[in-house]
C-alpha positions in Angstrom: 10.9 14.0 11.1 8.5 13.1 7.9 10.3 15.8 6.0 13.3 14.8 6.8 12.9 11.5 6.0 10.8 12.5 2.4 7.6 11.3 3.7 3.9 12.0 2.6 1.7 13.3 5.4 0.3 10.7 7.7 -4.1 10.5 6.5 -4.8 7.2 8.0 -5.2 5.5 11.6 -2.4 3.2 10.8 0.0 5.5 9.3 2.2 6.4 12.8 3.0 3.2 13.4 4.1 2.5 9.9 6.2 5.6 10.3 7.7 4.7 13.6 8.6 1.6 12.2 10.6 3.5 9.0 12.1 5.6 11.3 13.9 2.9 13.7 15.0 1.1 10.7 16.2 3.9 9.0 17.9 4.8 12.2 19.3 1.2 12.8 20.4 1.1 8.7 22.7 4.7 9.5 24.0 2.8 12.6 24.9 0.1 10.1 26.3 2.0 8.0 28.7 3.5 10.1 30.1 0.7 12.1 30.9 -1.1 8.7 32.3 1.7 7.5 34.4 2.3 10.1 35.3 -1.4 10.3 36.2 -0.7 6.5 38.8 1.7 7.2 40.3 0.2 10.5 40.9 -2.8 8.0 42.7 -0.9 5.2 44.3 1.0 8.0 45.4 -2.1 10.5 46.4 -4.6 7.8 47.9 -2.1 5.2 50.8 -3.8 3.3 53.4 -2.1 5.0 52.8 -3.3 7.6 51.9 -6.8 7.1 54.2 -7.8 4.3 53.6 -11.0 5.1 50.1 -12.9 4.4 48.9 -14.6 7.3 46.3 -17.2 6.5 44.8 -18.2 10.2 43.2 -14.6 10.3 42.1 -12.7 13.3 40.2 -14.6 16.0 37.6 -11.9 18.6 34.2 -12.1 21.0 33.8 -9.1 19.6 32.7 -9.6 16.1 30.4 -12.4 17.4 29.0 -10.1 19.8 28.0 -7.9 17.5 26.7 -10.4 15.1 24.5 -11.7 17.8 23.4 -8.0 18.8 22.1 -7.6 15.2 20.3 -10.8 15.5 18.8 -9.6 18.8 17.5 -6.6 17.2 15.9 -8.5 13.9 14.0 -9.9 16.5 12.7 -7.1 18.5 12.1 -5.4 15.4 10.3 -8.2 14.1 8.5 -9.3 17.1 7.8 -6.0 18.3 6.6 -3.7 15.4 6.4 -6.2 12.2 4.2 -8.9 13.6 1.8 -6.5 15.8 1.6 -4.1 13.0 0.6 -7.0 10.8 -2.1 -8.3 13.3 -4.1 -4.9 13.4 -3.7 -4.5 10.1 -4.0 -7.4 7.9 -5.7 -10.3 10.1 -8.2 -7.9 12.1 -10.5 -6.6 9.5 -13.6 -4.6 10.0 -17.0 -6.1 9.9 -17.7 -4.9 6.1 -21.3 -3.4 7.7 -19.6 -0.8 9.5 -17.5 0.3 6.5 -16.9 1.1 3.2 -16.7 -1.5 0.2 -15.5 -0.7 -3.2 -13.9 -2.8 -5.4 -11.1 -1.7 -7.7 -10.1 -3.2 -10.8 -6.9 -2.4 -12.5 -6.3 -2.6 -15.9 -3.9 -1.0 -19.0 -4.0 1.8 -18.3 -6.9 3.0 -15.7 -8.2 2.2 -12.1 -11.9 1.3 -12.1 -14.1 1.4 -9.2 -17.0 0.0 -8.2 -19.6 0.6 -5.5 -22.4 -0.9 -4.2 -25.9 0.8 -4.2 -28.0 1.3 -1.2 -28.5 -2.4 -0.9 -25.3 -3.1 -0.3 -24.9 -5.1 -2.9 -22.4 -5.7 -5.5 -24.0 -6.6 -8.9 -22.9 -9.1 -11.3 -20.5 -9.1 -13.9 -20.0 -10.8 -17.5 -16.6 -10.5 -19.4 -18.6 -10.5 -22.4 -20.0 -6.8 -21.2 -16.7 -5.5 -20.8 -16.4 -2.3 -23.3 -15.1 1.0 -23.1 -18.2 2.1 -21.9 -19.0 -0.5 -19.3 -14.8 -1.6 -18.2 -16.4 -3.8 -15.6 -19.0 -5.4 -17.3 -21.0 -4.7 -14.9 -24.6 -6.3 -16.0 -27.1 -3.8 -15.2 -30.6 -6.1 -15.8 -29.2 -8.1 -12.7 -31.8 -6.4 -9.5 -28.3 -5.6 -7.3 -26.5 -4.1 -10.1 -29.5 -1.4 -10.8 -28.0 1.3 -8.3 -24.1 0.2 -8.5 -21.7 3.2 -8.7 -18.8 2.9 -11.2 -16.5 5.4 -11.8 -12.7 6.0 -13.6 -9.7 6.8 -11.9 -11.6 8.5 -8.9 -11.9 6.8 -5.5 -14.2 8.9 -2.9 -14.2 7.5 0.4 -15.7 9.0 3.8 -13.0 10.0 6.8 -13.1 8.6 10.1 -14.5 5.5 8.4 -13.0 2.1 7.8 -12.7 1.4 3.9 -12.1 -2.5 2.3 -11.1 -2.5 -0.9 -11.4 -5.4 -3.0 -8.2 -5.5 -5.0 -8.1 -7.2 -8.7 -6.6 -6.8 -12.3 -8.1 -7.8 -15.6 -4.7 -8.1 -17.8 -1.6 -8.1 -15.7 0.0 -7.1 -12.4 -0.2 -3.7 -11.4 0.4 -1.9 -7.4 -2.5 -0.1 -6.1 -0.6 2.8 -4.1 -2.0 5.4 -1.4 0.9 6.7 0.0 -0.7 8.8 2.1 -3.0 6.2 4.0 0.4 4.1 4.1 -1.3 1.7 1.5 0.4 -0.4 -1.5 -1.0 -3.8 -2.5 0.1 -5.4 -6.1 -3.5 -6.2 -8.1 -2.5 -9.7 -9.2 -4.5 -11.3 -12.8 -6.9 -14.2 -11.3 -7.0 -13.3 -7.5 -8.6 -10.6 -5.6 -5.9 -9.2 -2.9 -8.4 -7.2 0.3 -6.8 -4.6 1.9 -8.6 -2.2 4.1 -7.8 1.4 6.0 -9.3 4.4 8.1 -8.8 7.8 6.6 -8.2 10.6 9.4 -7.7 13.4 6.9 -9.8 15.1 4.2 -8.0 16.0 1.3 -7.1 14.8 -2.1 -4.4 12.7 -3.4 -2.8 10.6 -6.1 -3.3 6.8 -7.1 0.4 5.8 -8.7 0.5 2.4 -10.3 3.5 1.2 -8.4 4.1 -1.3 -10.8 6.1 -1.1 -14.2 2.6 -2.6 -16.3 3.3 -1.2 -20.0 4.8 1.4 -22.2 1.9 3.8 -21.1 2.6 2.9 -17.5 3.3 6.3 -17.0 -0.6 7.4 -17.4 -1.9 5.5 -15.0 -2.9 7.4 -13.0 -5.7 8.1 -10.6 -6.9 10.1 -7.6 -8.5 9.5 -4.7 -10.7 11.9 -2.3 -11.3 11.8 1.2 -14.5 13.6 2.2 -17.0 14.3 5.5 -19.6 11.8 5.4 -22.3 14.5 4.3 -20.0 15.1 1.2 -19.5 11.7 0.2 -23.0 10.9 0.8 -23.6 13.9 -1.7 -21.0 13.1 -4.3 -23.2 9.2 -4.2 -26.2 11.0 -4.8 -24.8 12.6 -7.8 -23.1 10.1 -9.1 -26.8 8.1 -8.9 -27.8 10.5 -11.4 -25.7 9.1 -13.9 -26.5 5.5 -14.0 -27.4 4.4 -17.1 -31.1 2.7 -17.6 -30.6 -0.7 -18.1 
């Protein structure tokens, strides 16, 4: 059914129930489709010009159509109700405690994704905009004690699987659309506010980050990847990465 429908594979707790959800309105929008169509051509059919040379201006008066105006109405609501609102519950409102996950922040920007970790404190250091450079994109101060051990990296986002991840969401020039279609993620990274949005990878792998977004005329080269791992693996990859941190 994901094939059919030109879906990625499903990587994230979440992702089945987005997919159900596709799937019942894609099957309700073919429905749709077809009753209106045929509707369409009973029209041109019934009141074909031969046949009604006449114009008639009170029109046709049926249940039926009201019926079936209602039933959609119904349906709206089920769907709503039943899939939309629930779906939004676990997903937006009942976010993990950040202890028991993952934390990165992820700044967009013409034309890159920069991410930024927290060391083994926990911590996120601070940042000045007059740091910012094409070294340090974040401006990430590295004399302030929590900043010491942060992790920043380009275009790469390593996370662990079977773990809940909370990504803090900005954008330092304009709007861009942080997409992972594989964990059934896309959040626009809006200039002056910082949009959380949080998942559970189920499957290792690697995967694109597509700015969803049209955000310049080199829109098309942002772009970045992301890399699910065992814990022991992203634990290395940290431990690496702590290598590089500059001395402050």
């Amino acid at each position: 059914m994901l094939e059919f429908l030109g879906l990625p594979p499903q990587a994230s707790a979440h992702a089945a129930g987005i997919d159900q959800m596709v799937v019942i309105i894609h099957w309700a929008m073919l429905l749709l489709f077809v009753g209106w169509g045929a509707f369409f051509i009973t029209t041109l059919v019934r009141f074909r010009r031969s046949a009604n040379p006449v114009a008639n201006h009170h029109g046709i008066h049926a249940a039926w159509s009201k019926w079936f105006e209602a039933g959609v109405v119904v349906f709206e609501v089920v769907l709503l109700l039943g899939f939309a609102i629930p779906a939004w519950n676990a997903r937006v409102a009942a976010f993990p405690a950040e202890s028991e996950s993952v934390v990165v922040r992820v700044v967009a920007e013409q034309f890159a994704w920069n991410m930024h970790y927290p060391g083994q404190d926990g911590l996120f250091g601070k940042t000045d905009i007059r740091l910012v450079s094409s070294e340090n994109p974040l401006g990430l101060d590295r004399s302030d004690p929590d900043a010491k051990d942060d992790l920043t990296t380009i275009n790469q986002l390593n996370l662990p699987v079977n773990k809940p991840a909370i990504v803090h969401l900005s954008s330092k020039d304009v709007i861009h659309s942080f997409a992972l279609p594989e964990m059934r993620v896309k959040q626009d990274a809006i200039p002056g506010m910082v949009q959380n949005l949080w998942f559970e990878p189920t499957s290792t792998g690697e995967w694109e980050i597509p700015c969803s977004q049209l955000c310049g005329l080199g829109h098309y080269r942002m772009r970045g990847f992301y890399t699910i791992q065992t814990q022991a693996e992203f634990d290395a990859w940290k431990l690496a990465e702590a290598q590089n941190i500059p001395a402050s």
